[in-house]
LUMSE-402077 format. One line per 5 residues: their letters; for each residue x, y, z of N, C-alpha, C. Coordinates in steps of 0.05 Angstrom, whole numbers, m for minus. Example, Ala and Ser with C-alpha at 12.3 -4.5 7.8 and 13.67 -1.06 7.14 Angstrom:
2
as) 264/m114/156/246/m90/156/264/m66/156  257/m45/142/273/m21/143/258/1/157
% end
This chain:
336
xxxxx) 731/2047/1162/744/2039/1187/772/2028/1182  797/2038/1194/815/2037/1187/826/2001/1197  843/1990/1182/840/1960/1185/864/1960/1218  852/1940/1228/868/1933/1257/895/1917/1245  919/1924/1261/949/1916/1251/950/1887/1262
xxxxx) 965/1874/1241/956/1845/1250/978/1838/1270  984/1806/1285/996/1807/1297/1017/1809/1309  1030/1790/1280/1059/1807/1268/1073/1834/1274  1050/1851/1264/1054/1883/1252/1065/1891/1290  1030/1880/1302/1045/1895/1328/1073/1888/1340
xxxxx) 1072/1861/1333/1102/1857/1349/1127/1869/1343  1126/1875/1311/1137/1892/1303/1148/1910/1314  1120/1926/1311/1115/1954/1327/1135/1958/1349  1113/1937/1377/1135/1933/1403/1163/1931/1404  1173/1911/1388/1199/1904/1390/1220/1940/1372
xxxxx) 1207/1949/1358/1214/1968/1343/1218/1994/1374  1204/2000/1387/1201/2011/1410/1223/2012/1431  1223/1981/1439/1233/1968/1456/1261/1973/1447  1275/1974/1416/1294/1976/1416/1306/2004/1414  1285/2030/1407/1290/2047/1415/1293/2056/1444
xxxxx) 1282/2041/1464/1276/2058/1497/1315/2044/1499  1317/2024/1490/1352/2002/1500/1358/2028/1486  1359/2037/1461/1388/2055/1458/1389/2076/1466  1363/2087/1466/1358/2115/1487/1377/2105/1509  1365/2085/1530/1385/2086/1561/1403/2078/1555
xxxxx) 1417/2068/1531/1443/2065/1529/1460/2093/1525  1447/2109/1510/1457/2139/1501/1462/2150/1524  1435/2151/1547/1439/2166/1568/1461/2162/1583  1463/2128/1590/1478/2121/1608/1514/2128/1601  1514/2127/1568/1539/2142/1567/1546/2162/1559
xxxxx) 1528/2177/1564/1524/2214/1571/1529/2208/1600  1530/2201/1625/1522/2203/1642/1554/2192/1654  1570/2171/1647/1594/2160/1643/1613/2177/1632  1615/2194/1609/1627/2208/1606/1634/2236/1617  1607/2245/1631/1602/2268/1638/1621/2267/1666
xxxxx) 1613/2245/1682/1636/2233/1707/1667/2239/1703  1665/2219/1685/1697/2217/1672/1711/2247/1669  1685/2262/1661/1705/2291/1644/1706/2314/1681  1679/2294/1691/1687/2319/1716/1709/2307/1736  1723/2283/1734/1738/2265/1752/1765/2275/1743
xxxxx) 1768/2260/1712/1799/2264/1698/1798/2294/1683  1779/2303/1678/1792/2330/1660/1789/2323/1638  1814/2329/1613/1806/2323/1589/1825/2297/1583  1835/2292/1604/1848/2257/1600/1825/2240/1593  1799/2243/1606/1770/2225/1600/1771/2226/1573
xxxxx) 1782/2237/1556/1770/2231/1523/1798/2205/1509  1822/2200/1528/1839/2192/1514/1840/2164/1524  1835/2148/1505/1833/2118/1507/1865/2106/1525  1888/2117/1521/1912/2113/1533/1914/2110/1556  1900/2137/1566/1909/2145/1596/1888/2135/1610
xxxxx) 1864/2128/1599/1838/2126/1613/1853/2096/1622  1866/2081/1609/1869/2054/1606/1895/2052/1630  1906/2076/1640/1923/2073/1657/1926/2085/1696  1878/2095/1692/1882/2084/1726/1866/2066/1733  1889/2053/1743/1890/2029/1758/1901/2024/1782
xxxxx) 1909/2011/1800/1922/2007/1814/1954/1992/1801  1972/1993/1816/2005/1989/1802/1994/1956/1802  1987/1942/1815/1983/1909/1820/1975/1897/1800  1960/1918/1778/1941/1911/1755/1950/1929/1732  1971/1939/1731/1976/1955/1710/1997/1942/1686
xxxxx) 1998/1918/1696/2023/1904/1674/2045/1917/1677  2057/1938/1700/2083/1956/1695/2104/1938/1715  2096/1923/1733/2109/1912/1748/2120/1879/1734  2144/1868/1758/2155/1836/1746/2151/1835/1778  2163/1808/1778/2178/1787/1799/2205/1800/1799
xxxxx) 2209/1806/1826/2248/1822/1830/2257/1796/1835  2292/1793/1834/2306/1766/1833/2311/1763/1865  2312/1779/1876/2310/1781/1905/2285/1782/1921  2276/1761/1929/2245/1754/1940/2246/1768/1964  2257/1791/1981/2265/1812/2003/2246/1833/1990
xxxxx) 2258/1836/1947/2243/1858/1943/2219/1848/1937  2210/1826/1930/2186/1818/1921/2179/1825/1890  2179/1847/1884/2168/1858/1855/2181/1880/1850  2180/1888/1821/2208/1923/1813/2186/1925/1785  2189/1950/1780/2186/1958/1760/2202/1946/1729
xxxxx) 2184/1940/1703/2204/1928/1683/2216/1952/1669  2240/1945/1664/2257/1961/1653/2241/1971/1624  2252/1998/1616/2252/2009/1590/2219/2016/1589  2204/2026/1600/2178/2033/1603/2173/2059/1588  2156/2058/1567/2143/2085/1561/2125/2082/1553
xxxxx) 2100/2091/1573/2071/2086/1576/2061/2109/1596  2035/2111/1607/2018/2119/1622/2019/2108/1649  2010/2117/1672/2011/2109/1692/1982/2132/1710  1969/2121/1713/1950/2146/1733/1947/2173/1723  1947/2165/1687/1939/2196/1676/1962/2204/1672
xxxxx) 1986/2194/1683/2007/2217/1669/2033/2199/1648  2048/2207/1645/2079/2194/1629/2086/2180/1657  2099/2154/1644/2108/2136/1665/2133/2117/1646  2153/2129/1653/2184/2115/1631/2199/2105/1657  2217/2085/1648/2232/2074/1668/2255/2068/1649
xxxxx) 2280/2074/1665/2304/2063/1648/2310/2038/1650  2336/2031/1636/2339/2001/1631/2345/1988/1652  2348/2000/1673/2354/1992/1707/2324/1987/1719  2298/1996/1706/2272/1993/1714/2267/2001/1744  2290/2027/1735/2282/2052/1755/2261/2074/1739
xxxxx) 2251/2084/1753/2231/2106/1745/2245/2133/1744  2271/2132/1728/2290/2155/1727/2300/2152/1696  2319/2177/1695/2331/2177/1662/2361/2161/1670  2376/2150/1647/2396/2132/1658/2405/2140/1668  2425/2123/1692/2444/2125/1709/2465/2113/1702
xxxxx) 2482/2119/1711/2513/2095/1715/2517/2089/1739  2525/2070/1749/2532/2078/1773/2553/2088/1786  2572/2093/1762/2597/2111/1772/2583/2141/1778  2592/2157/1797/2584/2189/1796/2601/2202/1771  2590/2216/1750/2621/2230/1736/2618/2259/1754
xxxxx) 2642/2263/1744/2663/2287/1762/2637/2314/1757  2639/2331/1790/2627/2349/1797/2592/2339/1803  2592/2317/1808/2567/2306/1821/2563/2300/1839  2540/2308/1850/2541/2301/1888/2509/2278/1890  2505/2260/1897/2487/2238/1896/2468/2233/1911
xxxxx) 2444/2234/1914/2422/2219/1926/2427/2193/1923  2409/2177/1937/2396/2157/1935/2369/2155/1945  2353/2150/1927/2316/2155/1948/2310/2118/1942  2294/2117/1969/2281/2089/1973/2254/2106/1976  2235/2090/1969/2209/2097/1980/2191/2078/1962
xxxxx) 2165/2097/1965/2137/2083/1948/2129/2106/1934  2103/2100/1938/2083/2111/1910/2087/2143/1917  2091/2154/1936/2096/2182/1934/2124/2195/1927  2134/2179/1921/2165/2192/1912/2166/2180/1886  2151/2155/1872/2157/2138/1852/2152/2160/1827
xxxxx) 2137/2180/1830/2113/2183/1841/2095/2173/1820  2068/2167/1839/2044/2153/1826/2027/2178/1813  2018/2184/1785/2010/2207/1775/2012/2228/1767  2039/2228/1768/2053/2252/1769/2086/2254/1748  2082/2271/1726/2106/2268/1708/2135/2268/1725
xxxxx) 2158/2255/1712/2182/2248/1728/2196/2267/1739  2186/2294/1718/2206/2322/1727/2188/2341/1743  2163/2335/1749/2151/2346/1770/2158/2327/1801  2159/2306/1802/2170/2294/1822/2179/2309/1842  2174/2301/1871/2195/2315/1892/2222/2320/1896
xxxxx) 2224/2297/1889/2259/2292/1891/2265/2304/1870  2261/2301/1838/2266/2319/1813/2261/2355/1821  2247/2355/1829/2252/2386/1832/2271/2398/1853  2271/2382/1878/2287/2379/1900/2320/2388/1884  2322/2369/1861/2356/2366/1856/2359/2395/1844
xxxxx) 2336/2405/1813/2343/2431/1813/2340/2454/1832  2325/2450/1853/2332/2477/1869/2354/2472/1885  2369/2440/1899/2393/2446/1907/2413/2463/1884  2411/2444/1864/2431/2457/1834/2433/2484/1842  2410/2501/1836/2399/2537/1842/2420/2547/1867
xxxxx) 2418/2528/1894/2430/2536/1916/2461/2535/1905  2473/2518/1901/2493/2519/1887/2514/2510/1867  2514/2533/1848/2520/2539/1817/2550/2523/1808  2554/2507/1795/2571/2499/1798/2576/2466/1801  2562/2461/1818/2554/2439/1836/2530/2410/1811
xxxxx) 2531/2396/1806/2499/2385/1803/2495/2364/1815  2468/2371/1826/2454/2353/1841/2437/2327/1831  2443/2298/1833/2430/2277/1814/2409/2268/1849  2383/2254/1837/2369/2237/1857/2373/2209/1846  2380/2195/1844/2367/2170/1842/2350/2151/1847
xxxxx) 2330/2139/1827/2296/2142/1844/2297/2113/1846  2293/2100/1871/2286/2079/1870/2270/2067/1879  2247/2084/1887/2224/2077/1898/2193/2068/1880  2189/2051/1887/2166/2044/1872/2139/2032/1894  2117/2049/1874/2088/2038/1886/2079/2009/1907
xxxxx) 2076/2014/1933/2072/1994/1942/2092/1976/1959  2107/2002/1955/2135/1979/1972/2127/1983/2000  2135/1968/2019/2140/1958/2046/2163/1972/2063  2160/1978/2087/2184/1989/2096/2208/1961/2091  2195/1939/2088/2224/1913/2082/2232/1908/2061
xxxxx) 2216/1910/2042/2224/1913/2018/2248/1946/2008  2236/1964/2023/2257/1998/2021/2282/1983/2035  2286/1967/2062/2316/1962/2058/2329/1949/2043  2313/1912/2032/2327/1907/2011/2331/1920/1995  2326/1944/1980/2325/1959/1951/2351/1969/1976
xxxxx) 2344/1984/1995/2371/2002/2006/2404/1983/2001  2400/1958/2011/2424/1952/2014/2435/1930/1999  2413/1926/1972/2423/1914/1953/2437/1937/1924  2406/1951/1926/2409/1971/1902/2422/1993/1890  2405/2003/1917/2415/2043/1918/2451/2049/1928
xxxxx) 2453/2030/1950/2480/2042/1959/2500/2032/1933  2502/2008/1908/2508/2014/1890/2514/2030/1873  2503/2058/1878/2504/2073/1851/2519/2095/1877  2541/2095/1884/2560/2108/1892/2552/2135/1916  2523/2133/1934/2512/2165/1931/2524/2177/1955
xxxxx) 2524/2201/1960/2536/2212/1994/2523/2215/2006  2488/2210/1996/2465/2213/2020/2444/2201/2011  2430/2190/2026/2407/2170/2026/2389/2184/2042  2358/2182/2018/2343/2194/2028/2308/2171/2032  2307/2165/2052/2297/2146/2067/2259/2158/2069
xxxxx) 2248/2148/2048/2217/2168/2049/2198/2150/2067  2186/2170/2081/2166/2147/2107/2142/2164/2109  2121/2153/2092/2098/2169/2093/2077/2152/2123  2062/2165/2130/2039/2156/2156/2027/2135/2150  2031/2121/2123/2014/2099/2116/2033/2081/2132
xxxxx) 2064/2076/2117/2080/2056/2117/2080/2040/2145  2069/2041/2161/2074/2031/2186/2052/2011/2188  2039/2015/2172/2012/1998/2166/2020/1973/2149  2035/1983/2128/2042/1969/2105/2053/1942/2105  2047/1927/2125/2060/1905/2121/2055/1879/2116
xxxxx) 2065/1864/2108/2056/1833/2098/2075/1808/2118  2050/1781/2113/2067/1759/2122/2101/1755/2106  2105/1740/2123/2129/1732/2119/2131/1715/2085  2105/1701/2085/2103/1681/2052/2100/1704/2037  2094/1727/2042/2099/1747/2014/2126/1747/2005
xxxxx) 2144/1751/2018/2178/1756/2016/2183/1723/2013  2176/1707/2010/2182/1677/2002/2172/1666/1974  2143/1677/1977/2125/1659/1953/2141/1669/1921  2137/1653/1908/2146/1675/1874/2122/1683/1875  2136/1710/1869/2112/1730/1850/2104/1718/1824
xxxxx) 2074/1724/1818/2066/1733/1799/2046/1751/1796  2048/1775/1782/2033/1800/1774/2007/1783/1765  1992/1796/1774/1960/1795/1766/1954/1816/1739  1938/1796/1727/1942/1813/1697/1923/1839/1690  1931/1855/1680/1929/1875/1671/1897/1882/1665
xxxxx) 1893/1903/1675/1867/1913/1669/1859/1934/1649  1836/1941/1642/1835/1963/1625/1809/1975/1632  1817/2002/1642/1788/2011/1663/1780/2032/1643  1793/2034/1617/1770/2044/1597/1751/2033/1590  1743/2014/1591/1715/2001/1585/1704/1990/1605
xxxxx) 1713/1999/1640/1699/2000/1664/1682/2021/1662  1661/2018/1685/1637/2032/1694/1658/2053/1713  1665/2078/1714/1674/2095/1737/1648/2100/1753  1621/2100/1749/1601/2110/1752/1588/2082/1767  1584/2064/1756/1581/2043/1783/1597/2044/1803
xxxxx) 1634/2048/1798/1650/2035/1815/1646/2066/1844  1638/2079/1835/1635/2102/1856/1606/2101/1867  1588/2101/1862/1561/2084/1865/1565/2058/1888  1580/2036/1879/1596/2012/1893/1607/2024/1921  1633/2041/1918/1638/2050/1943/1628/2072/1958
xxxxx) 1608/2084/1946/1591/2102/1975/1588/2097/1993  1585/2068/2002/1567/2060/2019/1600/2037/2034  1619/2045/2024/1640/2031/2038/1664/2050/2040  1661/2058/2057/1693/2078/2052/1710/2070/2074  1726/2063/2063/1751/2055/2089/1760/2066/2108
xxxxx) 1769/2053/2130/1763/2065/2157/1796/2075/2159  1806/2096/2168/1816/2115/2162/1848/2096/2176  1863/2107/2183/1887/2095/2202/1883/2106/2214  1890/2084/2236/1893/2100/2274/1911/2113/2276  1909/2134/2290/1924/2159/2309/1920/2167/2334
xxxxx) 1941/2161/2349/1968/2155/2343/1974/2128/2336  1994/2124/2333/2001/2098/2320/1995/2079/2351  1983/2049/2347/1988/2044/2374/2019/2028/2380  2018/2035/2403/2064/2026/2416/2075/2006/2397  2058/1983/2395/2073/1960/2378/2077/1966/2355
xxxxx) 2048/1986/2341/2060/1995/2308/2086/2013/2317  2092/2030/2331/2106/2049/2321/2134/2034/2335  2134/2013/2355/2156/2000/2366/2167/1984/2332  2154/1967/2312/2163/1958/2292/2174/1980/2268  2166/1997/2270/2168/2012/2249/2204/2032/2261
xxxxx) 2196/2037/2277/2221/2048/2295/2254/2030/2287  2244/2003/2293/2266/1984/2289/2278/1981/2264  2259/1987/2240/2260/1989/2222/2279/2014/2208  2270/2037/2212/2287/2062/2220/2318/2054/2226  2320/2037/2257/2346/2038/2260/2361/2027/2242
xxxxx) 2342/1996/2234/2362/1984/2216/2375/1999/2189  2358/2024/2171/2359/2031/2150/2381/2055/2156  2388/2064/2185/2399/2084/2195/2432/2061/2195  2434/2038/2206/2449/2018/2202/2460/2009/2173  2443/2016/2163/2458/2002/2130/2475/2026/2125
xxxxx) 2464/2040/2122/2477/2068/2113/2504/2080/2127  2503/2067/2146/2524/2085/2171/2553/2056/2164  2541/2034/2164/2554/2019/2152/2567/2022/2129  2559/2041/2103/2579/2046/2077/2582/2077/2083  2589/2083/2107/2595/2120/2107/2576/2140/2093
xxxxx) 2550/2132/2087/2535/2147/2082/2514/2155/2093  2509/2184/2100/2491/2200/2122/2463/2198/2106  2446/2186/2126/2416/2189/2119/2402/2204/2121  2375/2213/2112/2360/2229/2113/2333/2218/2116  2317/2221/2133/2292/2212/2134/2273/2234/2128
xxxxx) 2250/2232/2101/2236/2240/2091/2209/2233/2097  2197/2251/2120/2165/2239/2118/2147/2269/2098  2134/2252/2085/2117/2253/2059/2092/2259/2076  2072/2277/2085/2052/2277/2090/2041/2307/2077  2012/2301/2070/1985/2325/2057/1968/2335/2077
xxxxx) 1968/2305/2096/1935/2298/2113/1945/2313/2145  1924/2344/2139/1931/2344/2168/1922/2325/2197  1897/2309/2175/1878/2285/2201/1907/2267/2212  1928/2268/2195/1952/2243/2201/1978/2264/2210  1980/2285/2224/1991/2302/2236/2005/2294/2258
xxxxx) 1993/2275/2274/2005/2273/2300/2021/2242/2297  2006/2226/2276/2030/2199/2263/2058/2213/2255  2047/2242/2230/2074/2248/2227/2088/2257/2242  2083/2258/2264/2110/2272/2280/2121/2249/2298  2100/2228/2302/2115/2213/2314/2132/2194/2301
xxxxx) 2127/2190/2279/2154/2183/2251/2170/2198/2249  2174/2226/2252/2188/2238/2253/2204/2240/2280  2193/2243/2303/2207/2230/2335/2224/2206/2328  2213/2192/2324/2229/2162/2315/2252/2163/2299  2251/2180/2278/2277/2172/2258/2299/2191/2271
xxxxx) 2289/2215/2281/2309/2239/2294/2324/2224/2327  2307/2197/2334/2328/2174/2340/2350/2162/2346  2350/2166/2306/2368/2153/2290/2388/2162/2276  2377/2185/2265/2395/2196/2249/2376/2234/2257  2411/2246/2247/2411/2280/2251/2390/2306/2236
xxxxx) 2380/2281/2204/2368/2296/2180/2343/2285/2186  2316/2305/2182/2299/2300/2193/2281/2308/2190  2260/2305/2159/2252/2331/2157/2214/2322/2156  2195/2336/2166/2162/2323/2155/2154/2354/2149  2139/2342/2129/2120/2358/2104/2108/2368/2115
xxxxx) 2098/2365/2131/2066/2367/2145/2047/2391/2154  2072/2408/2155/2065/2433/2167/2069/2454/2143  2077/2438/2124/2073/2458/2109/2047/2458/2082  2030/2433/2093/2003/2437/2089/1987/2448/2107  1995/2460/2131/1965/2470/2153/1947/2483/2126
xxxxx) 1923/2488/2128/1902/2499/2128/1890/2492/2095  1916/2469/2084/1903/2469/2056/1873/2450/2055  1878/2456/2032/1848/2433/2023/1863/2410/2007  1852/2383/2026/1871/2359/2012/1860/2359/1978  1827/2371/1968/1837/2363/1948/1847/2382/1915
xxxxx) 1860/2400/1936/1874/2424/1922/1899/2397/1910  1917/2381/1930/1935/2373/1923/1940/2338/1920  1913/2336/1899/1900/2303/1892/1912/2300/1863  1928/2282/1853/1925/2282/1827/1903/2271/1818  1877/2264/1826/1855/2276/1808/1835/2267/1837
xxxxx) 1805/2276/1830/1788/2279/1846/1786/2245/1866  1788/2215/1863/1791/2193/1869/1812/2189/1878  1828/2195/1877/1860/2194/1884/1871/2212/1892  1871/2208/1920/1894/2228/1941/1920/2228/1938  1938/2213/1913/1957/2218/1914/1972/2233/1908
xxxxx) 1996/2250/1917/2000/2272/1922/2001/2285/1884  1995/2310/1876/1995/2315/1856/2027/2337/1853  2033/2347/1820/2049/2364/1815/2046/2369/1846  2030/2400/1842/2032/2422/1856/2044/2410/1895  2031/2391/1899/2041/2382/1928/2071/2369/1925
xxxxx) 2077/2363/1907/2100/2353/1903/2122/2382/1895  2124/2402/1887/2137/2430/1895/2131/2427/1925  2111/2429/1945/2109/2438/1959/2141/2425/1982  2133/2397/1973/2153/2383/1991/2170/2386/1985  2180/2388/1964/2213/2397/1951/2215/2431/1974
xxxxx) 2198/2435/1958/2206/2464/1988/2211/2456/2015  2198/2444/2023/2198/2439/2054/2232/2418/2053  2226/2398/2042/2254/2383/2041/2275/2399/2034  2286/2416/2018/2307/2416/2011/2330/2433/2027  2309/2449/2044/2335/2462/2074/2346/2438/2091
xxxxx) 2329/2422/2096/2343/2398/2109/2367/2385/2093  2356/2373/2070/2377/2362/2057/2397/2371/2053  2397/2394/2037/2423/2408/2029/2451/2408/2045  2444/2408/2079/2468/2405/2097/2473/2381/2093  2458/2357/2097/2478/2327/2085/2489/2327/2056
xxxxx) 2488/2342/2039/2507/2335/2023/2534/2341/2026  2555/2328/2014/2582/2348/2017/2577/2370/2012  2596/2390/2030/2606/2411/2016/2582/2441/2015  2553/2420/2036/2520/2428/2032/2519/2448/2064  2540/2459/2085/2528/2461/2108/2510/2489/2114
x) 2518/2504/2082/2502/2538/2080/2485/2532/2078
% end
């Protein structure tokens, strides 16, 4: 009769078990994490860098305190890192561009872009950008000529924060047209007055490579945010309007012709864009929304990745297409 395991032995046993079933569900669970990751990001899921760079801009360590509490916060100069999966460099101006001067040299005709996360752009490499492709197909229109943007828009800005940057920053760097970006969110976008007072300080930095993607989607099933109203109601679009004029005001004030740029994918926000677009045509002659030249797509044809609606490459050509017949007449010398 074979001897019974004493009591020891079984605990043994058990605990020997027990620590196989933990690494089994630990195996699974990151089989199951990765498998997410690779169907969300692609083959960015395998790179500790980029995995580590989506985040939101608030938490990414890429931002400071601006010296001007109007702008609230800027990008830090000299940046070369990741941002939402893609290259994210900033020059020593802690613009999200290659250097500038602010003199124009000879045979250059000048942007100036204010905006946010869709022109900054959030996910998207610098030379896929709207505005970056925008300048070489003006260039293309005509030979001879070169076309610079100057980017000064960053993630999260405020329509009050786009005029301080307008009429501290941008109209500095010499340009003959200002291009004024107003996506269907911005009218939403606003803060108390102690935001533009309090000092900033950046909330520190996260690292969502060694987050759960797989809880945090799990987490928000069961909460999905309630969409923006449409139409805008009178008082949103009466503030936002005023806003417009004033940015139509700075500009007209240093002899430079504006351009208002609405940025829209979402055909559900179709009838916001046009009435952003009603509003700025106002104000100023240049006038251009995206909007229609998404009819019938699939928003998430043009996501830089499956979580994030923000506009990707491919939507970002799209708007350079749609923008750049408008623009081209405000530049000098632009009325073919």
């Amino acid at each position: 009769m074979p001897a019974t395991p004493s009591v020891p032995a079984r605990r043994a046993s058990f605990a020997g078990r027990a620590l196989v079933a933990v690494a089994l569900a630990a195996a699974v669970a990151l089989a199951v994490e990765q498998t997410y990751r690779v169907f969300v990001f692609g083959g960015a899921a395998w790179s500790y860098a980029r995995m580590n760079s989506v985040h939101d801009l608030w938490v990414s360590g890429l931002i400071r305190a601006a010296a001007n509490p109007e702008i609230v916060f800027e990008l830090k100069p000299s940046l070369d890192t990741y941002f939402k999966l893609a290259p994210l460099a900033t020059n020593a101006q802690g613009l999200r561009d290659v250097e500038r001067a602010q003199r124009k040299a000879p045979g250059v005709v000048r942007a100036a872009m204010v905006g946010s996360s869709f022109s900054m752009p959030a996910g998207v490499a610098l030379e896929d950008a709207w505005h970056q492709v925008a300048a070489r197909m003006l260039d293309a229109r005509r030979p001879g000529v070169r076309h610079e943007v100057v980017n000064f828009a960053v993630g999260g800005y405020n329509v009050r924060q786009n005029l301080a940057v307008l009429a501290e920053r941008a109209l500095a760097y010499e340009p003959d047209v200002v291009l004024f970006e107003l996506t269907t969110h911005l009218p939403y976008m606003t803060q108390p007055d102690a935001f533009h007072r309090r000092a900033f300080a950046a909330a520190p930095r996260t690292y969502p490579f060694w987050q759960s993607f797989v809880i945090e989607r799990v987490r928000t099933q069961f909460a999905t945010p309630a969409a923006d109203p449409s139409p805008y109601p009178p008082e949103t679009l009466a503030a936002i309007e005023q806003s417009i004029g004033r940015a139509a005001e700075i500009a007209r004030g240093r002899g430079v012709p504006i351009c208002f740029v609405v940025l829209n994918v979402d055909q559900r926000m179709r009838r916001n864009a046009e009435l952003l677009a009603q509003a700025a045509a106002r104000h100023a002659p240049c006038v251009v929304d995206t909007t229609p030249a998404f009819a019938g797509a699939d928003l998430a044809d043009f996501a830089i990745y499956r979580i994030d609606q923000h506009p990707n490459a491919r939507a970002n050509r799209v708007f350079a297409e749609a923008v750049v017949p408008v623009i081209a007449r405000a530049f000098p010398g632009g009325a073919s």
